[in-house]
Structures are given as C-alpha cells and as structure tokens.
VEXTI-509133 format. One line per field, with one value per atom (N, C-alpha, C): x, y, z; residue in three letters. Coordinates in nm, 3 decimals, padded with zeros to 5 digits. Layout:
<recs>
x: X; ... $
y: Y; ... $
z: Z; ... $
type: ala; ... $
</recs>
This chain:
<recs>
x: 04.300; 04.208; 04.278; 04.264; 04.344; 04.225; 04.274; 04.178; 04.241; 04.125; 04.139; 04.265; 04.347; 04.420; 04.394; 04.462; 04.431; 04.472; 04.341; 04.335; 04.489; 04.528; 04.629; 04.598; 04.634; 04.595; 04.610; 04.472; 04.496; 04.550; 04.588; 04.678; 04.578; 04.719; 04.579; 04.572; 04.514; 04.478; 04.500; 04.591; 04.631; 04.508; 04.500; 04.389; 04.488; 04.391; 04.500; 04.380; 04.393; 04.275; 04.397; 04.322; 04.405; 04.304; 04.414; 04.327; 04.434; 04.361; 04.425; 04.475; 04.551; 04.595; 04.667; 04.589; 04.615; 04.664; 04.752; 04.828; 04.904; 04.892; 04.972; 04.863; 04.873; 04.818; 04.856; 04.800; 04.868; 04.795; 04.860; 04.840; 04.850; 04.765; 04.803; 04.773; 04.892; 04.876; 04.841; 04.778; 04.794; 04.786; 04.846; 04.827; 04.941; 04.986; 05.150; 05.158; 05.238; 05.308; 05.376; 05.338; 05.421; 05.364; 05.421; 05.408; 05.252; 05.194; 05.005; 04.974; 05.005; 04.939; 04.996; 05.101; 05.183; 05.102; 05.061; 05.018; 04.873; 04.792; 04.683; 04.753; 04.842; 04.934; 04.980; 05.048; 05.087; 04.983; 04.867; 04.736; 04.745; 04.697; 04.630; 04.725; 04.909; 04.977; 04.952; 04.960; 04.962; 04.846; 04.767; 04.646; 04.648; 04.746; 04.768; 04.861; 04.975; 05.064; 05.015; 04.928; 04.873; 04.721; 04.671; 04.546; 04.596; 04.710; 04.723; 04.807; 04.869; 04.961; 05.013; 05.054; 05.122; 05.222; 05.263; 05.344; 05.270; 05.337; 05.292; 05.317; 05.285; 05.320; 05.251; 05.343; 05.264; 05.333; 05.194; 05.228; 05.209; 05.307; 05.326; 05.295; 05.225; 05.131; 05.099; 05.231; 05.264; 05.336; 05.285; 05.385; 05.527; 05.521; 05.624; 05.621; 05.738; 05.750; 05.822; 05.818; 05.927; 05.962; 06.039; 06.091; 06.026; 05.878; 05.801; 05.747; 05.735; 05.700; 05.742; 05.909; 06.075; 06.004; 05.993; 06.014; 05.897; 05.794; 05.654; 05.669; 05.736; 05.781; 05.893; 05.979; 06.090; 06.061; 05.934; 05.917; 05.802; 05.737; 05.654; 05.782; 05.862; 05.983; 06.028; 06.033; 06.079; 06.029; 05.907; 05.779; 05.752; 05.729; 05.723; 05.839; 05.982; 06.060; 06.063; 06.069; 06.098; 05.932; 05.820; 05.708; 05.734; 05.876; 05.871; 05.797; 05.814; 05.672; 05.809; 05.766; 05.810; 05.772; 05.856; 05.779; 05.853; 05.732; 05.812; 05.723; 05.828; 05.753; 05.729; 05.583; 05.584; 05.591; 05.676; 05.653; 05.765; 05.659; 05.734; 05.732; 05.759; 05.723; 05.851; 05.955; 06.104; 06.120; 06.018; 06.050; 06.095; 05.987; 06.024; 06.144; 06.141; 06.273; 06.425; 06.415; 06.489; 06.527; 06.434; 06.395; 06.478; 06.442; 06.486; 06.601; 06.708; 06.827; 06.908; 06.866; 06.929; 06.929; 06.845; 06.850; 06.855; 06.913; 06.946; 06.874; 06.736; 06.665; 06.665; 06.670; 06.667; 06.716; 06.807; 06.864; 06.822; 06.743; 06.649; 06.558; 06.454; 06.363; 06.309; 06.318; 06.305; 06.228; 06.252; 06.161; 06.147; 06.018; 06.028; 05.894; 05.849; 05.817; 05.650; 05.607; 05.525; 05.476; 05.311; 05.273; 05.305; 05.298; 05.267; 05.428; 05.525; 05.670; 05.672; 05.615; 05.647; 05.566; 05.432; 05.348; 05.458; 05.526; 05.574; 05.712; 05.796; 05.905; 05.838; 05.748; 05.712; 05.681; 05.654; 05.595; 05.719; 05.802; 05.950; 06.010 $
y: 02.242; 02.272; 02.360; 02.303; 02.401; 02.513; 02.640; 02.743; 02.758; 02.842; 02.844; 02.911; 02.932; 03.022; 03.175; 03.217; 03.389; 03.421; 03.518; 03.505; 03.600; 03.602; 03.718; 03.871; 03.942; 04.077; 04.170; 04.171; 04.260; 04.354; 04.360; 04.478; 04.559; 04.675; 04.787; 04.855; 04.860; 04.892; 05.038; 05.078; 05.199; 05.241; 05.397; 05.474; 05.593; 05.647; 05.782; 05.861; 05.999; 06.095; 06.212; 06.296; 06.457; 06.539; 06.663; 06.773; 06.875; 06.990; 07.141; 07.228; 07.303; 07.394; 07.490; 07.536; 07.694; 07.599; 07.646; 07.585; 07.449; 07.410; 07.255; 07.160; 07.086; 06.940; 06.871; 06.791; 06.732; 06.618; 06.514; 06.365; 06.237; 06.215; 06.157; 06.008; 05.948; 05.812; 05.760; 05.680; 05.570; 05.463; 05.384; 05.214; 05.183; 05.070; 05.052; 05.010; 05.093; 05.090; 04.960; 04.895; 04.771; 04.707; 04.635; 04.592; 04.558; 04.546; 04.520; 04.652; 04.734; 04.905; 04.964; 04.971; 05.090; 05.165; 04.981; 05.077; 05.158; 05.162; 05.274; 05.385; 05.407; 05.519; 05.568; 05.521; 05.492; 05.592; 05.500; 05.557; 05.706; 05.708; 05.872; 05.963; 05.949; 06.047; 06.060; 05.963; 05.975; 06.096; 06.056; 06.147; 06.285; 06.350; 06.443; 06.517; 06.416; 06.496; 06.506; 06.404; 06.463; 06.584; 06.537; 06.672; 06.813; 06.799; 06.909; 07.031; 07.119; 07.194; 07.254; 07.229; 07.264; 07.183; 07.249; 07.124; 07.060; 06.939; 06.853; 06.817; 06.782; 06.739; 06.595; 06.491; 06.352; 06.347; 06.378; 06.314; 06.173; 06.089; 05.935; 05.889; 05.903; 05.835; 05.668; 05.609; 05.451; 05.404; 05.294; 05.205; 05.175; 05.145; 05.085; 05.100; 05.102; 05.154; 05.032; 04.971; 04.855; 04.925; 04.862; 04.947; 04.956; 04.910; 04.930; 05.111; 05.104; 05.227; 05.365; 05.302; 05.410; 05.445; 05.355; 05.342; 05.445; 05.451; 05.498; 05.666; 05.663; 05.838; 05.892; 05.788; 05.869; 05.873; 05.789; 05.792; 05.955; 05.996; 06.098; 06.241; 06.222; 06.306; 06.339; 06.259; 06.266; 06.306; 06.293; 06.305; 06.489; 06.492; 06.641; 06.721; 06.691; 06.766; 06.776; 06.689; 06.729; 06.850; 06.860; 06.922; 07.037; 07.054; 07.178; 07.237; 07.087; 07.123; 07.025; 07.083; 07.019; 06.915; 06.808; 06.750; 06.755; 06.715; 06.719; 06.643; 06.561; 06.428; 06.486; 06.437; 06.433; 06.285; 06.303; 06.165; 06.205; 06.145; 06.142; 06.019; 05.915; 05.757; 05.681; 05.620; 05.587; 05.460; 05.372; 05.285; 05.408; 05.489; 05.519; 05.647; 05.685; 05.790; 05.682; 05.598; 05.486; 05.409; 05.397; 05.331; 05.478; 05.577; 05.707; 05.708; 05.702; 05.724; 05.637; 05.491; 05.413; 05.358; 05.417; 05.399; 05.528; 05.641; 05.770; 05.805; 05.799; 05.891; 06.002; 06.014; 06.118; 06.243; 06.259; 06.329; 06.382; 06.350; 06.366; 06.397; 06.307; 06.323; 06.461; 06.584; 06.626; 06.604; 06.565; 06.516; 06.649; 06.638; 06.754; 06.668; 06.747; 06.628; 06.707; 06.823; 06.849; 06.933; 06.863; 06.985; 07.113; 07.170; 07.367; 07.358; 07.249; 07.314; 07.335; 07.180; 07.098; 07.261; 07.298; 07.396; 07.502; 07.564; 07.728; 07.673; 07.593; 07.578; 07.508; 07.507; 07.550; 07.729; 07.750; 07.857; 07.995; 07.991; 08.021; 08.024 $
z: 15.613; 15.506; 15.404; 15.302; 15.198; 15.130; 15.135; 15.065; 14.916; 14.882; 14.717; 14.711; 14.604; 14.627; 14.551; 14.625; 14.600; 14.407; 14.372; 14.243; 14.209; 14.099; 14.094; 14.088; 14.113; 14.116; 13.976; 13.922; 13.829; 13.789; 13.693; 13.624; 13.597; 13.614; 13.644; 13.462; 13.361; 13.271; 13.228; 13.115; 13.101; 13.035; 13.136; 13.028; 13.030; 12.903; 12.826; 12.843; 12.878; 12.845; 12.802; 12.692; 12.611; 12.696; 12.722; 12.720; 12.680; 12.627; 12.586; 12.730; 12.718; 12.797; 12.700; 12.649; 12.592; 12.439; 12.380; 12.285; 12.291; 12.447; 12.496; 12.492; 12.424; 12.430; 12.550; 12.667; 12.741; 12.746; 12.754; 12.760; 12.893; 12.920; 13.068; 13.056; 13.078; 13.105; 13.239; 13.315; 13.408; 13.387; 13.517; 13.452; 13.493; 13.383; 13.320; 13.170; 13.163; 13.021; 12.972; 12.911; 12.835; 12.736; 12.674; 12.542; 12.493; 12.590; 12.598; 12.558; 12.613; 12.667; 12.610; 12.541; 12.429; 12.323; 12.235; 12.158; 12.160; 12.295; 12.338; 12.376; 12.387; 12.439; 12.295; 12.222; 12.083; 12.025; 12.013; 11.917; 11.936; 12.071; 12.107; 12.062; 12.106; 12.065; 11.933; 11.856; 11.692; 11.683; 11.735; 11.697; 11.722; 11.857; 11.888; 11.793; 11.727; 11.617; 11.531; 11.490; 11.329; 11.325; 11.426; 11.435; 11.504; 11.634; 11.679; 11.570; 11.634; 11.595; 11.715; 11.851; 11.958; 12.012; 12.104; 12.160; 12.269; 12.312; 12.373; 12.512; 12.616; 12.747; 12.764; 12.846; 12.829; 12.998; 13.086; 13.220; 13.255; 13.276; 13.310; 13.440; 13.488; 13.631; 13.607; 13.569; 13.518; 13.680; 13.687; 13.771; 13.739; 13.607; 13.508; 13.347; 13.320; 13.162; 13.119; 13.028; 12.933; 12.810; 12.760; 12.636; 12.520; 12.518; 12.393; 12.454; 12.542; 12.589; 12.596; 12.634; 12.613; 12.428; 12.347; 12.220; 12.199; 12.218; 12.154; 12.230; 12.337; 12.365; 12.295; 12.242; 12.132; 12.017; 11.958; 11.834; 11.801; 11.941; 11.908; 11.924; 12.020; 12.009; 11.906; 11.813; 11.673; 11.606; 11.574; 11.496; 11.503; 11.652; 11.719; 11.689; 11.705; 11.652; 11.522; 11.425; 11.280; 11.245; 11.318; 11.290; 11.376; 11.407; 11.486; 11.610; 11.696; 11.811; 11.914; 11.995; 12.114; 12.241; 12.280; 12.403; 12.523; 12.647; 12.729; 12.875; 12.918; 13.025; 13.156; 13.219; 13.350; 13.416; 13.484; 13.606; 13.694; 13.822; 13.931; 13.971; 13.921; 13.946; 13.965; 14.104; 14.029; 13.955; 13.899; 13.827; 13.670; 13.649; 13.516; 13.517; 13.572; 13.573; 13.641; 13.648; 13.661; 13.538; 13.423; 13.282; 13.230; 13.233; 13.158; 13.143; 13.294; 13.306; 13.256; 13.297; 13.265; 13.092; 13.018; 12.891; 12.833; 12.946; 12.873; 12.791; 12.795; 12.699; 12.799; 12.934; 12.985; 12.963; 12.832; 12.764; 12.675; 12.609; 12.501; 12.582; 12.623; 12.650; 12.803; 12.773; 12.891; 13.000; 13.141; 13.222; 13.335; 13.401; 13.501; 13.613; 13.716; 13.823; 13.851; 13.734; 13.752; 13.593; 13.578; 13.463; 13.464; 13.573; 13.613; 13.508; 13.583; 13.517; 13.375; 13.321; 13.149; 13.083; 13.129; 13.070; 13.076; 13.197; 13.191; 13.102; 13.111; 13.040; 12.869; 12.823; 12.732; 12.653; 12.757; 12.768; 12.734; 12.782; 12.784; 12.678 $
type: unk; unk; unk; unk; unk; unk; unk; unk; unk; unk; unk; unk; unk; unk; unk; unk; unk; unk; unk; unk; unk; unk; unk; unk; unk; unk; unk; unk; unk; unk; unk; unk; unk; unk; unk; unk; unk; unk; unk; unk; unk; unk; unk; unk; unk; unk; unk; unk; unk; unk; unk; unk; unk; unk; unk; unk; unk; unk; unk; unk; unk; unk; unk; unk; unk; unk; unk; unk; unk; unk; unk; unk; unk; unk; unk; unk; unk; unk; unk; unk; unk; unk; unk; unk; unk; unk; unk; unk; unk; unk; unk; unk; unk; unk; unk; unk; unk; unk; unk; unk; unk; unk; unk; unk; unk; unk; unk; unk; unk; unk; unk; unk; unk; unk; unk; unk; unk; unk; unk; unk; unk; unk; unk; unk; unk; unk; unk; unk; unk; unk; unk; unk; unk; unk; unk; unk; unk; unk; unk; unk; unk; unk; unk; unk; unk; unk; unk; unk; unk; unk; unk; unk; unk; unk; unk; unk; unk; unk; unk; unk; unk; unk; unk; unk; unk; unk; unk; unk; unk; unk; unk; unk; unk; unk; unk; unk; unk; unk; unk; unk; unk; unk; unk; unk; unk; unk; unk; unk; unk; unk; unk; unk; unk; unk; unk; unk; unk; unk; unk; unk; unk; unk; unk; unk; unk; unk; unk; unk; unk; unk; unk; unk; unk; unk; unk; unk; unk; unk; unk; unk; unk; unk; unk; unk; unk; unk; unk; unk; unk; unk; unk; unk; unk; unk; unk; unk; unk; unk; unk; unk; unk; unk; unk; unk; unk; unk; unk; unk; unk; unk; unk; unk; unk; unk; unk; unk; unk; unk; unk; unk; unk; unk; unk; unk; unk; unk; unk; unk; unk; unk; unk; unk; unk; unk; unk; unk; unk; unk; unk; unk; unk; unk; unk; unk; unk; unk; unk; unk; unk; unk; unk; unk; unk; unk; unk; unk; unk; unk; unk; unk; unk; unk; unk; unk; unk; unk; unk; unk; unk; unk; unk; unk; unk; unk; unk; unk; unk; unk; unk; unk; unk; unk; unk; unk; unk; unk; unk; unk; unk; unk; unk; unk; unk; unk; unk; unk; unk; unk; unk; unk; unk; unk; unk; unk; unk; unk; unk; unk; unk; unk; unk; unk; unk; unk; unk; unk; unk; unk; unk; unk; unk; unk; unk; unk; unk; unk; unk; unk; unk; unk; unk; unk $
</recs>
C-alpha cells in the first residue's frame, strides 16, 4: 500500500522583535535568514538606525544565514559606523559563525556567544 507522502517540513519563518537595554537597541532574529527573510530583518534594522541613536546588538538565533543575510548585517555595520554607533552579533549557531569565518566578515563584524557580553563590551 503506498501512503501519501510526507508533506515537506516547514520553514520555520523569521521573526524579528527590538527591544531597549539602556542606550542598546537589541534585535533578535529567529528562523533562517535567506534571501526570502532578509529583507524583514533588513526592514527592522533600517528602522533601528534611522529612529534610534545607540548602538546596536543583533542576536542571531538562525539555523542558517546565506549571503543576502552576510549582506544586510554589513550594510547596517556601515550605516552604524559612519553614524558613529556601533554593532555587535550574537550567535551561537555553527552554521552562521561558519558563514562569518568563512566569508571573513568575522573581522568586521564582532561576534560574541552571548548578549550579557555584546551589552558590557559595549558598555566599555
């Protein structure tokens, strides 16, 4: 007897929520990041550089990052540095600190494996 076959397993849908922590904006993704889901990730930062005035923390709780994604965290890097504000990544996930290294934004982009850190080395 042949059964139906098994549906595919949904993707799990990036949501973004902001919240404040003193003068830090922090930004939390889940999901996965890719060329579908960037630009909701995209949007919100925009919104954080042009309304905030702090710096920023964007914790990545992604399965996976593609390079529209690499792209939309260096373009707020940029954005944030020339405005004199700073960023700085959380994830502890090894697809994306795997994406980091290997496309060396990990250099740029500072990564650390927890908010408490991204917040006090702001803080500093």
């Amino acid at each position: 007897m042949h059964g139906t076959p098994s549906p595919a397993p949904l993707r799990r849908r990036l949501e973004v929520t902001v919240r404040r922590d003193g003068d830090v904006t922090v930004v939390r993704a889940t999901g996965e990041l890719d060329l579908a889901a960037s630009p909701r990730l995209g949007a919100r930062l925009n919104d954080v550089i042009w309304r905030g005035t702090g710096d920023v923390v964007v914790e990545l709780d992604v399965r996976m990052i593609d390079s529209t994604g690499l792209a939309v965290l260096l373009n707020a890097l940029r954005r944030l540095d020339r405005a004199g504000r700073r960023l700085r990544i959380v994830s502890t996930q090894p697809s994306v600190l795997r994406a980091l290294r290997l496309t060396r934004l990990s250099r740029e982009l500072r990564v650390t494996d927890r908010v408490d850190d991204a917040l006090a080395a702001l803080a500093a």
